[in-house]
C-alpha positions, 0 to 999 in steps of 0.5 A: 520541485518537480521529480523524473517520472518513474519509481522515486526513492531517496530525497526524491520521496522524501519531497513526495512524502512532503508535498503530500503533507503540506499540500493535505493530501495522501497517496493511494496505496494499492495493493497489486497482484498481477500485472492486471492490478499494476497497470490499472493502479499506474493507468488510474494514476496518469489518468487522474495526474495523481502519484501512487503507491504500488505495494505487494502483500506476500501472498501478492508476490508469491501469486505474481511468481505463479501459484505453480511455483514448489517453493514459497518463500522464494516465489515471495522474493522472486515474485516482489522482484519480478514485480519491481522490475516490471514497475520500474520499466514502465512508470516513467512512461505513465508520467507519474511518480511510483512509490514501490512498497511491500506491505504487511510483514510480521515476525515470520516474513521478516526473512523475505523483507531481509532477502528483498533488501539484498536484491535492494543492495544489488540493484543500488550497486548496479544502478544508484537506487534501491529496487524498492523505495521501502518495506514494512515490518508490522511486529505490533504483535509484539512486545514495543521494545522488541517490535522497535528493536527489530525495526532499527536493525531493519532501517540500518540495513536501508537507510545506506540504500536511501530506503524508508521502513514503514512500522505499525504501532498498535494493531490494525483489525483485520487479517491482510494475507495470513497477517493481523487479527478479525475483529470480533463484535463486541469484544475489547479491541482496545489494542486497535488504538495506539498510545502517543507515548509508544509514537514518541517513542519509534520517533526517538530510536528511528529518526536519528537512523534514517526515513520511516513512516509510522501506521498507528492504529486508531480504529482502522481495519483491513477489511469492510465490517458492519458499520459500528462494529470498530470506531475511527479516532484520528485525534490518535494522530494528532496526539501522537504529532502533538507529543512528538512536536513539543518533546522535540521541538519540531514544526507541526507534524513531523511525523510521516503517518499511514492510514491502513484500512482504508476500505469502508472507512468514512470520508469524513474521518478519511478528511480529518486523518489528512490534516494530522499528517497522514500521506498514504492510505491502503486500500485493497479490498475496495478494489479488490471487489471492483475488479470482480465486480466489474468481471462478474457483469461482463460475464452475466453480460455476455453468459453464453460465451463463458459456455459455449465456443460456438452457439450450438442454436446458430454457430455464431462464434463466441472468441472475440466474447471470451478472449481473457483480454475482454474481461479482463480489461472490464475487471481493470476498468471497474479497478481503476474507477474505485481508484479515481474515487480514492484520489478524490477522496484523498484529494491527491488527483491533479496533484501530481509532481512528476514533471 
């Protein structure tokens, strides 16, 4: 079934969410912070036939609003709105199909994810559809029932709006904008593994309330950490698909699994999540660093412009050097090659299903 081009929610991703699955690949999903990001992740994307997910930290809205802004929670808002908008103006015309999501929100931003849903509500009454395709509440820190309590009041509010909510099970290692924890060399990270029974049981609360994903921790962190220091176990995923399958009597992998912390992680546990039902992979870091990465060598190629308008040697002019579009498209460059790789990883370019 081919989908309009453009930001899908609803039954349409629900049939995105399902390809991926059946078809064993997964979703890049990008965390942006400007429209630089942005545009880079849907040019990687069209450039690649590949569907993605745009996604945005608080710290990623609240910077797409303006650093100058007094008021923080409301550039978190207003910044992830902004940043909707300007998504759902232009995906269509990239030929590929959007996810819109926010990422990471822990106890003390369940606040701003509550006051982007009213803009949800606004927008669905106006044009049929949510701003927002889902949000996520990462409440692992605390208690299961508590954590799972807030999550359903949460879907209850989306689910009329043909919204997904996205939960963490388990704690991924890491810190991802002021949310999660460092991982600690040698210490017991024991809580990086998510029980099956704990899976089973968001599966028996939620699935009766409306769509939801489920990142459960098996090793993953946010971040790129000395090799050895955390070890991934996808046979978590499979496990926890397994109990859920058999307890309900679902086909195979009924859940909708995410991988968080993708940077750094090996492709051949990236290979084996896929087969266990995972269809969204974060990943921030990587690109993070390919974008500054690719900056820091235009610069060191081209030093004298980022010192001087003019050569003071012989008066050559240096503004079509350091013109921030230059640079600027060299750190989108360097962003988009780390994104044809993560699709190629993910085994999702060609696979679009925009038509």
């Amino acid at each position: 079934m081919a989908l309009k081009p453009g930001v899908v929610s609803g039954e349409d991703y629900s049939e995105l969410v399902n390809s991926c699955k059946q078809g064993g690949y997964a979703l890049a999903a990008v965390n942006c912070v400007g429209t630089d990001s942005v545009n880079a992740a849907m040019e990687a994307a069209a450039q690649n036939n590949s569907d993605i997910i745009i996604q945005f930290s608080n710290g990623g809205a609240q910077f797409y609003a303006g650093k100058g802004m007094k008021d923080a929670f409301q550039a978190k808002v207003l910044g992830a709105v902004s940043a909707a908008h300007h998504v759902h103006l232009l995906a269509e015309h990239y030929g590929i199909c959007v996810v819109l999501h926010t990422d990471h929100a822990n106890r003390k931003l369940v606040p701003w994810v509550d006051a982007l849903i009213d803009h949800s509500e606004a927008h669905f009454k106006a044009h049929g559809r949510p701003l927002y395709t889902s949000h996520m509440l990462d409440l692992s820190e605390d208690d299961i029932d508590d954590n799972l309590s807030e999550c359903a009041r949460v879907l209850r509010r989306m689910a009329p709006l043909d919204m997904s909510l996205e939960i963490e099970l388990g704690i991924t290692g890491g810190e991802e904008d002021g949310v999660g924890h460092e991982v600690e060399e040698g210490a017991d990270n024991s809580k990086l593994y998510t029980q099956p029974e704990d899976v089973l049981k968001a599966y028996d609360l939620l699935s009766p309330i409306g769509h939801f994903s489920v990142a459960a921790s098996f090793g993953n962190v946010h971040g790129v950490y000395k090799p050895g220091n955390v070890q991934l176990r996808p046979e978590i995923l499979r496990n926890s698909q397994a109990l859920v399958a058999e307890t309900h009597g679902t086909k195979g992998n009924p859940l909708n699994l995410v991988f968080h912390g993708g940077s750094g992680s090996e492709k051949a546990k990236i290979a084996e999540a896929l087969t266990y039902g995972v269809f969204k992979m974060n990943i921030d870091t990587d690109t993070q660093f390919a974008f500054a990465e690719a900056v820091g060598a235009y610069v060191n190629a081209n030093a004298r412009a980022f010192k001087y308008q003019i050569d003071p040697e012989d008066g050559s002019p240096y503004k079509k050097q350091y013109d921030p579009r230059k640079w600027l498209r060299a750190g989108e460059e360097g962003f988009i090659a780390r994104l044809e790789e993560a699709f190629a990883d993910l085994g999702s370019a060609g696979k679009s299903i925009a038509g």
